[in-house]
C-alpha positions in Angstrom: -68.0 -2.1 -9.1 -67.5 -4.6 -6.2 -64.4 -5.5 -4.4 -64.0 -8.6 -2.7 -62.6 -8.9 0.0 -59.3 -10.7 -0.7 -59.0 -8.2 -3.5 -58.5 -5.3 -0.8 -56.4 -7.1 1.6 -53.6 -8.1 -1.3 -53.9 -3.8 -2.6 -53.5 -2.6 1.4 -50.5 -5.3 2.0 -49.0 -4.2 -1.0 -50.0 0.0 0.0 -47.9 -1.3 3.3 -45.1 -3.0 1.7 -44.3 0.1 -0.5 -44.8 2.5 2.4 -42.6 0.9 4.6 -40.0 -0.8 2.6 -37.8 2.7 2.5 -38.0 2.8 5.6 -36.5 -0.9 6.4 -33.6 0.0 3.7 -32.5 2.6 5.8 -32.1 1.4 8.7 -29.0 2.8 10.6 -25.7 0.7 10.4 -24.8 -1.3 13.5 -23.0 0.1 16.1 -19.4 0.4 16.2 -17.7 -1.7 18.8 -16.4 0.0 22.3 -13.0 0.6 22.1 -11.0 -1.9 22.9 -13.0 -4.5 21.8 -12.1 -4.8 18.7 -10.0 -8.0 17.0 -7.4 -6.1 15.6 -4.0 -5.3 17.7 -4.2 -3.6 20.8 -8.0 -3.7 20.5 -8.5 -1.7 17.3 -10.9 -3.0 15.2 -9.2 -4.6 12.1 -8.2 -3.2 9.4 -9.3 -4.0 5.9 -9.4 -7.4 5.2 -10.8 -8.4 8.3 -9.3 -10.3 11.2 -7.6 -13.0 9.0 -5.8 -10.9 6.5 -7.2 -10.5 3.0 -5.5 -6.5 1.8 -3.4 -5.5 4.5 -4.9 -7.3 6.8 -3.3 -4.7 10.0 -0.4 -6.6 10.1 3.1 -4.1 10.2 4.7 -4.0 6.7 8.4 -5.3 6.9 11.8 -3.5 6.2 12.9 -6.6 4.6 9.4 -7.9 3.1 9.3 -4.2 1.6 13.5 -4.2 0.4 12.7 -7.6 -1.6 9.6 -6.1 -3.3 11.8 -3.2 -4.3 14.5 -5.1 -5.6 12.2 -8.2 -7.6 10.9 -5.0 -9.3 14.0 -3.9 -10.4 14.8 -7.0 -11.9 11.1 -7.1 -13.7 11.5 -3.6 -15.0 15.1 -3.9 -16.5 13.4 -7.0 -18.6 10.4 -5.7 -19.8 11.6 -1.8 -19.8 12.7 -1.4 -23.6 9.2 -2.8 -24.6 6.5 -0.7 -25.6 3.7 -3.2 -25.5 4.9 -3.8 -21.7 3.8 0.0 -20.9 1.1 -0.7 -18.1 3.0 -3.7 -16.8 6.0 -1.5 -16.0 3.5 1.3 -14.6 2.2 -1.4 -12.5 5.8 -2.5 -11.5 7.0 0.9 -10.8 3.8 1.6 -8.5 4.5 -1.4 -6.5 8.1 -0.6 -5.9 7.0 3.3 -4.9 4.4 1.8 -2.6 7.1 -1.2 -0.9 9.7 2.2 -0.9 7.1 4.5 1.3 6.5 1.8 3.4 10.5 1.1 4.0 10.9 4.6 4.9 7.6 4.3 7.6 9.7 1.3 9.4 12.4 1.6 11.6 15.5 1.4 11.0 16.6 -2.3 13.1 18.8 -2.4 15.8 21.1 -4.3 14.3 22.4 -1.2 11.6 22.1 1.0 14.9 24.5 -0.7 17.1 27.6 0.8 15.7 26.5 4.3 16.6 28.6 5.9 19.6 25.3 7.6 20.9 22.0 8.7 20.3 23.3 11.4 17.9 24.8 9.1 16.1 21.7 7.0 15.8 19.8 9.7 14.8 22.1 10.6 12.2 21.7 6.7 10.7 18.1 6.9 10.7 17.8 10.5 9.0 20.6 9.0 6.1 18.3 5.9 5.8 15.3 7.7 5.4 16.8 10.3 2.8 18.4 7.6 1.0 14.6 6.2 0.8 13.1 9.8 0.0 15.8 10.1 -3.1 14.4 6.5 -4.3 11.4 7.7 -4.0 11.7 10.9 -6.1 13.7 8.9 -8.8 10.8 6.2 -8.9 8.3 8.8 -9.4 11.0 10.4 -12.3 11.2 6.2 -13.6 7.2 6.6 -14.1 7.2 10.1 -15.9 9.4 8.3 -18.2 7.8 5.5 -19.0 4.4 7.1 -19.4 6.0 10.2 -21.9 7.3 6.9 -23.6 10.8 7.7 -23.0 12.7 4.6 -22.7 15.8 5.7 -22.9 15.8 8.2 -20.1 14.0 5.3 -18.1 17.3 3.0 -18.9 18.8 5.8 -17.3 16.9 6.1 -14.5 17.1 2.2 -13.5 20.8 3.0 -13.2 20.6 5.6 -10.9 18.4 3.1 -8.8 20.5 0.6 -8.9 23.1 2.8 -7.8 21.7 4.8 -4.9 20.8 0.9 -3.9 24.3 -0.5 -3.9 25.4 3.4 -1.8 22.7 2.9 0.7 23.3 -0.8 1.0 26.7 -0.6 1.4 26.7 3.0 3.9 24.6 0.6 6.3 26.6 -2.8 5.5 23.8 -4.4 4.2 25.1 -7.7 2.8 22.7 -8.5 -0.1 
């Protein structure tokens, strides 16, 4: 049997081209920047989302941004609470406000709830009643999602209202004007 000659060259190329092709998949990454060199702040590389946002996006999460977030899901959750076909809606609800509450509690506190304090004790004890107020809310959220997943409305009713409360205590123990 005779080969011709353009007959071997197509079988080595492709002998090649399955040899090597693992070896072009798995090449290394590029290397990571130098730090400092990055486009994120103080020349971190960004975060996800890139430089221009997308999730995240590096930017600092804010007390207020994270109080609204808190409180529009309140006000979703006491209208689609008592509805069993709204079951993942109100999962996704209560996430949200456990995720805008943990990132409260990772800001700090402004200056302008600090500047009654006589001293730094007294600063210090603001900030440690804010962030247990926070840690209760918290707790209670994560009780508000055992609820709704065991199906128990009513006791989720209930737990809505101990929200709302420990929101109108905290608010008004740091004269927070709503």
């Amino acid at each position: 049997m005779k080969i011709s000659r353009t007959t071997a060259l197509i079988g080595l190329s492709l002998a090649l081209t399955a040899a090597l092709a693992p070896i072009a998949i798995a090449q290394d990454a590029p290397p990571a920047a130098p730090a400092g060199t990055g486009s994120g702040k103080s020349g971190q590389a960004p975060r996800e989302g890139g430089e221009r946002g997308g999730r995240g996006g590096g930017q600092q999460v804010s007390l207020e941004g994270s109080m609204k977030g808190m409180n529009r899901g309140l006000k979703a959750l006491k209208g689609a609470i008592s509805d069993a076909s709204k079951k993942n809606e109100c999962l996704k609800i209560v996430s949200e406000m456990q995720r805008n509450c943990a990132a409260a509690k990772a800001t700090a506190v402004p200056a302008e709830y600090l500047k009654s304090a006589a001293d730094d004790a007294a600063k210090a004890k603001i900030e440690d009643e804010f962030r247990s107020d926070l840690r209760k809310n918290l707790r209670l959220l994560m009780d508000l999602e055992d609820a709704i997943v065991a199906g128990k409305t009513d006791e989720a009713n209930a737990l809505i209202v101990k929200v709302e409360a420990l929101r109108e205590h905290a608010h008004e123990e740091m004269g927070v004007k709503d």
